[in-house]
Backbone bond lengths (Angstrom), bond angles and torsions (degrees), N, CA, C in turn:
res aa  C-N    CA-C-N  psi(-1)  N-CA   C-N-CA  omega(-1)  CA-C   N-CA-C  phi
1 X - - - 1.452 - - 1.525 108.53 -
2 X 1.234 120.10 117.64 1.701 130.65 153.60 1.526 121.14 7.88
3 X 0.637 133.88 47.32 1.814 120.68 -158.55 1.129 131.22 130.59
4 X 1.234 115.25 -18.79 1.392 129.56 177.17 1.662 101.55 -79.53
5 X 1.621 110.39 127.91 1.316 120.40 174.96 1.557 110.17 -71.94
6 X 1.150 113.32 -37.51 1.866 122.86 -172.48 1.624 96.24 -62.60
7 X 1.837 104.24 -47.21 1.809 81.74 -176.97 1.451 119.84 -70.43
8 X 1.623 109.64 -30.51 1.932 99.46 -176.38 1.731 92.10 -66.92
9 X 0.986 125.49 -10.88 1.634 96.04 -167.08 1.895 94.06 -79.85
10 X 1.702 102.04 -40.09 1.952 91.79 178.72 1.526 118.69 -72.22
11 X 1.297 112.82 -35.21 1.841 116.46 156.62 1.360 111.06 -39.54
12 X 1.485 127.49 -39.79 1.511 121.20 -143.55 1.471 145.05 84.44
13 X 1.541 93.99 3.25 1.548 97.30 -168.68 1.671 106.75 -101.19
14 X 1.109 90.28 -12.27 1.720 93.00 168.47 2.011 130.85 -115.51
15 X 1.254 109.74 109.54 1.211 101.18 -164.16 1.701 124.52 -32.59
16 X 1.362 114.25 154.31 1.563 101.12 163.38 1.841 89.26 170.92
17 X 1.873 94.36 136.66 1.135 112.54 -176.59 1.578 109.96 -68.48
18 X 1.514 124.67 94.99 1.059 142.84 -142.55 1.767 103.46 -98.37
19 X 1.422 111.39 117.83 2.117 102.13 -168.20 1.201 87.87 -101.02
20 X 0.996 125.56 -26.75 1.990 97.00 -166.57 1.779 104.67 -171.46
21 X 1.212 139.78 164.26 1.213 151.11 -154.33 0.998 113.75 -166.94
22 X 1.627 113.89 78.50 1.853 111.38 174.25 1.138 131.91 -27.85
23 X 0.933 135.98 145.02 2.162 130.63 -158.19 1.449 76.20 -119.54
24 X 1.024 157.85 -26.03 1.882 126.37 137.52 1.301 110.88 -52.71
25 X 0.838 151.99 -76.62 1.563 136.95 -163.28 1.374 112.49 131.71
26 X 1.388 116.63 1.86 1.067 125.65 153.85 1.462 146.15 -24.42
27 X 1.650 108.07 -51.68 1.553 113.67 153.16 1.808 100.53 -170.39
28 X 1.533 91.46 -160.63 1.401 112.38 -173.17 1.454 116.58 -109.24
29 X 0.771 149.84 134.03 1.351 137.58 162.88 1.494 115.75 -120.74
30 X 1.705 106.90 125.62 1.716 100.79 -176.16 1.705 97.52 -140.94
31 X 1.506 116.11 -178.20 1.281 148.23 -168.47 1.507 101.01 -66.99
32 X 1.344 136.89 115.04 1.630 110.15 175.23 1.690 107.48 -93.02
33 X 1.720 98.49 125.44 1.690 77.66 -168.84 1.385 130.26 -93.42
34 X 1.286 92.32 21.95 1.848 97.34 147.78 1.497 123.43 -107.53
35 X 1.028 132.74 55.58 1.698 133.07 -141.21 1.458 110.37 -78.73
36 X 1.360 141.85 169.07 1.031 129.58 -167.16 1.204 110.73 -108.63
37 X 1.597 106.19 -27.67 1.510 129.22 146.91 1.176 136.06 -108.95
38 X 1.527 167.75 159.58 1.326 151.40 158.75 0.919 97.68 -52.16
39 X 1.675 122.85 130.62 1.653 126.79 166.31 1.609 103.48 122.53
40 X 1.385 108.32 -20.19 1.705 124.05 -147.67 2.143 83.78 -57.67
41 X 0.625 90.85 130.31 2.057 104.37 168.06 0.945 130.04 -114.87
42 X 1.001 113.91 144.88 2.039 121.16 -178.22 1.324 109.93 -114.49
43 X 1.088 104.54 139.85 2.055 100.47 -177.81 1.672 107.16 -137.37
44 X 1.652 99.04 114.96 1.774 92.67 -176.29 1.491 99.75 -110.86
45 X 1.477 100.24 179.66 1.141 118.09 152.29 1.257 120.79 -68.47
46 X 1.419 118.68 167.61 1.586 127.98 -174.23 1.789 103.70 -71.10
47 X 1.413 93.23 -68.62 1.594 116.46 169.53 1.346 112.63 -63.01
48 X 1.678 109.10 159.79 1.842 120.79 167.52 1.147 107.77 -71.15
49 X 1.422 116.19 110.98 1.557 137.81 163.91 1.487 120.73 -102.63
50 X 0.812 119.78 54.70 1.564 104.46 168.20 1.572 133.69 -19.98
51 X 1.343 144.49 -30.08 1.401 148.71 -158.57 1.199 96.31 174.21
52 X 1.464 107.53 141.55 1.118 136.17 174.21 1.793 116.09 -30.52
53 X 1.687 98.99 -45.20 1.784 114.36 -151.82 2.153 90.18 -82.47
54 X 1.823 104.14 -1.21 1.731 103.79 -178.26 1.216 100.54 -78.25
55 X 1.730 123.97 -40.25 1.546 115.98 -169.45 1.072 118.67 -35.47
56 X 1.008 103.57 163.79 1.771 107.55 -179.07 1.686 81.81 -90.04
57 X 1.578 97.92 157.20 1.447 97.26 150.95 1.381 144.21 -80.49
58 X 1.214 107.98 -4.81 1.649 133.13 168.31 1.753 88.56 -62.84
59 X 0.761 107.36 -61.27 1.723 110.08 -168.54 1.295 133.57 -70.12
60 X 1.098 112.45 -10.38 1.556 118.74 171.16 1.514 119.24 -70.47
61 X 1.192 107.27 -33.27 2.094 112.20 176.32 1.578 88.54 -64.41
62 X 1.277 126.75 -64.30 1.648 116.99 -149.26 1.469 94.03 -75.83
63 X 1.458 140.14 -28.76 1.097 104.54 -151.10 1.984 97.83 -109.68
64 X 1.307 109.69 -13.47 1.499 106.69 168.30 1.740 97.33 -77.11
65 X 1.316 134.19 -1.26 1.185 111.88 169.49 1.589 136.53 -101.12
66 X 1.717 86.53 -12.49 1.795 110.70 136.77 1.208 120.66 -22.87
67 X 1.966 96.60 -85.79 1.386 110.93 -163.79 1.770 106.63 -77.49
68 X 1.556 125.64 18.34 1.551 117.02 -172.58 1.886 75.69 -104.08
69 X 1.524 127.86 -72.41 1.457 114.72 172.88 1.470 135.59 -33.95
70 X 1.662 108.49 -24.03 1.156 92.63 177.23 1.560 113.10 -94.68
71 X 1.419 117.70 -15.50 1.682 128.69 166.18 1.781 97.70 -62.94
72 X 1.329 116.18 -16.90 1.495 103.15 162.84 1.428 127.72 -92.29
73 X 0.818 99.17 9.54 2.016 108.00 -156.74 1.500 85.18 -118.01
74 X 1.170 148.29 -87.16 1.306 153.20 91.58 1.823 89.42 80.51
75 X 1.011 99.62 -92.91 1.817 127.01 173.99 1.485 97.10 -45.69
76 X 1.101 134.41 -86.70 1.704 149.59 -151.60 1.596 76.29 -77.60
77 X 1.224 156.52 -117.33 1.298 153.89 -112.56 1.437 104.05 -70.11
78 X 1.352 120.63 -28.05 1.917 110.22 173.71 1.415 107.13 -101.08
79 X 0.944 118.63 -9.02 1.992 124.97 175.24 1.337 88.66 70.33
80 X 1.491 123.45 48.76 1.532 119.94 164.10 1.835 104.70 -76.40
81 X 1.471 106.90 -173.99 1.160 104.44 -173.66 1.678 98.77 -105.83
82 X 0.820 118.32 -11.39 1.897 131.74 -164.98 1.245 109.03 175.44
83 X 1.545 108.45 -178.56 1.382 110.27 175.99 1.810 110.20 -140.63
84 X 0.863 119.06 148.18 1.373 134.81 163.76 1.759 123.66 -69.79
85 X 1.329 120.73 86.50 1.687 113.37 -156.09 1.455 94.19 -112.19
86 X 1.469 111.40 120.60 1.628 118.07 -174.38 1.347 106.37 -137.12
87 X 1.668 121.31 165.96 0.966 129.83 170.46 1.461 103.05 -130.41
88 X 1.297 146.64 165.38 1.638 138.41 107.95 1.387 116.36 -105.80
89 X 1.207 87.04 148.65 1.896 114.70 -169.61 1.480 102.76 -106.52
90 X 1.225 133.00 101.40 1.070 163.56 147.55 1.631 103.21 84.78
91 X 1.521 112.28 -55.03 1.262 114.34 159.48 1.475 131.03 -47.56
92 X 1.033 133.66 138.41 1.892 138.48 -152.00 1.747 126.50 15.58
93 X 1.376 95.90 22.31 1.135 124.74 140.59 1.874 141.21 -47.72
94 X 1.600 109.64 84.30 1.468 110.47 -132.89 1.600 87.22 -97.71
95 X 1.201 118.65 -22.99 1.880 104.40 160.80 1.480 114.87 -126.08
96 X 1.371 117.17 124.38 1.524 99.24 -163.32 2.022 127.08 -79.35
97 X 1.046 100.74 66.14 1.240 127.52 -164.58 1.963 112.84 -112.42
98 X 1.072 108.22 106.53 1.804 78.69 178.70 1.510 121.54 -41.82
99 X 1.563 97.56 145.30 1.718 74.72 179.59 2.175 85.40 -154.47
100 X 1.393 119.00 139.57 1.530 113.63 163.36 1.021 94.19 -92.78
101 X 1.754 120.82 150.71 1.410 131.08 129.26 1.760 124.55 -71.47
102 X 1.046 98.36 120.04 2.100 92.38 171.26 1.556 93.83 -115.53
103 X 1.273 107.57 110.85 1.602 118.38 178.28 1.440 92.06 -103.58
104 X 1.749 98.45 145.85 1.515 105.58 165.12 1.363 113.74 -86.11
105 X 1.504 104.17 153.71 1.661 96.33 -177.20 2.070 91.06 -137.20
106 X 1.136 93.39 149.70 1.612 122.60 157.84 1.660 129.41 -107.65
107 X 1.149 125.29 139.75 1.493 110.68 163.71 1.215 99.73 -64.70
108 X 2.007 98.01 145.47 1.755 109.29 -166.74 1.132 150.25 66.85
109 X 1.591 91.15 14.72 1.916 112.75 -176.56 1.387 103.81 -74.10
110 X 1.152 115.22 -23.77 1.487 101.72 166.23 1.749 95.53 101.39
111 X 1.121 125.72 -37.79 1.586 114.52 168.96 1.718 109.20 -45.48
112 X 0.769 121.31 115.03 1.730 121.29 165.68 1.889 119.56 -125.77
113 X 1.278 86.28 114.73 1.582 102.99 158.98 1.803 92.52 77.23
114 X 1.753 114.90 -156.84 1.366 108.25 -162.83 1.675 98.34 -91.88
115 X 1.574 129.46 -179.17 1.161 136.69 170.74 1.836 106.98 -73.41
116 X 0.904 127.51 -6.61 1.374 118.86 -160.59 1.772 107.66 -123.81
117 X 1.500 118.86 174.17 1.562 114.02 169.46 1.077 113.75 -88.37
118 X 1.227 98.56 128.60 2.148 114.10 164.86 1.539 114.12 -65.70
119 X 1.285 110.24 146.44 1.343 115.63 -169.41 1.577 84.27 -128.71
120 X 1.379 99.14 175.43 1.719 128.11 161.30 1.728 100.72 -141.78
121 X 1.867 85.12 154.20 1.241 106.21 -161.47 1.354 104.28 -97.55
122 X 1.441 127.68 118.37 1.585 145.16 175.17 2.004 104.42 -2.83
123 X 1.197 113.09 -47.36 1.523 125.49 -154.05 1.952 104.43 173.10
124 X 1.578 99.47 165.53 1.246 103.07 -158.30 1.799 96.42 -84.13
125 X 1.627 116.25 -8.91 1.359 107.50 -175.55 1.586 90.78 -82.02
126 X 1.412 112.71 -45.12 1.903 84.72 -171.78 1.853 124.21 -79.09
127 X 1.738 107.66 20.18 1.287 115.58 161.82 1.461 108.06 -80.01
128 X 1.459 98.87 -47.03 1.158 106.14 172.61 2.139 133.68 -58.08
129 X 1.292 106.63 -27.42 1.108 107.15 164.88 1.533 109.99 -79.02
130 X 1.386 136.24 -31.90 1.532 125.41 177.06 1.648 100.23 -61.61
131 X 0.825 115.54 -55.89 1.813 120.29 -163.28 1.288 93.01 -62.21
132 X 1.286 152.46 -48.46 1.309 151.15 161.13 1.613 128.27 -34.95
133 X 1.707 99.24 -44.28 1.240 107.18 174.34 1.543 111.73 -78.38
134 X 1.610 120.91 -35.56 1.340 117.17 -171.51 1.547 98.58 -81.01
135 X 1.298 129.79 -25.91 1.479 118.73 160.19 1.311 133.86 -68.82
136 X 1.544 115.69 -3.69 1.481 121.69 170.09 1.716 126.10 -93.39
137 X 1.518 84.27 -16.32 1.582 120.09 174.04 1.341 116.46 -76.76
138 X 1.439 97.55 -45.20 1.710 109.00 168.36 1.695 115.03 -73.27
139 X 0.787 99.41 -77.12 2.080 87.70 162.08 1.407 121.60 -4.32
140 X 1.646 102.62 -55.60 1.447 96.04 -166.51 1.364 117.83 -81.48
141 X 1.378 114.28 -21.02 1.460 131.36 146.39 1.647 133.84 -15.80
142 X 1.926 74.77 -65.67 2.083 81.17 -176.27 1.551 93.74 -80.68
């Protein structure tokens, strides 16, 4: 797509310290160069994806199995202790392109818990009405 930085980086027309390139075609994986850690990675799709819910469904086995090898490579190649494996879906979403983060992590990196505020839910009936609604939502889905 025209404008999209994620596609010149899988086209080639836009630089980027590039780790690995599924030989399915599955996705891209590169350097994010604002990282949250050294190592921090981005993993796209081949094609313009906007959100997760665009993949095809053909594509979700090969290309979350990208980003599950490269959360291993990731780990074993920086002698991190784990990794941090995220997405955002449209919301704080800074190019709208699918894209994973696999951040390296250490005990004591000092990242703790999610970026955002935790809430609690009024009572267990209005837990119960969200889980209801995202299950009526899901229905219409399958």
């Amino acid at each position: 797509m025209a404008g999209c930085v994620f596609c010149g980086i899988v086209a080639g027309s836009v630089p980027a310290s590039v780790v690995a390139s599924d030989p399915g075609g599955a996705g891209l994986a590169f350097l994010d160069t604002r990282p949250v850690f050294k190592g921090h990675v981005l993993v796209v799709p081949p094609g313009h994806v906007e959100v997760l819910g665009d993949l095809p469904a053909e594509s979700l086995a090969p290309f979350f199995g990208f980003v599950r090898r490269l959360s291993v490579a990731v780990e074993k190649g920086l002698g991190a202790g784990g990794t941090f494996v995220a997405l955002n879906n449209r919301v704080s979403q800074s190019v709208p392109h699918l894209h994973v983060h696999v951040v390296p992590r250490t005990k004591g990196d000092g990242l703790r818990g999610f970026f955002w505020p935790r809430t609690k839910y009024a009572s267990d009936d209005e837990a119960s009405e969200y889980a209801a609604r995202i299950a009526a939502a899901l229905s219409v889905e399958l």
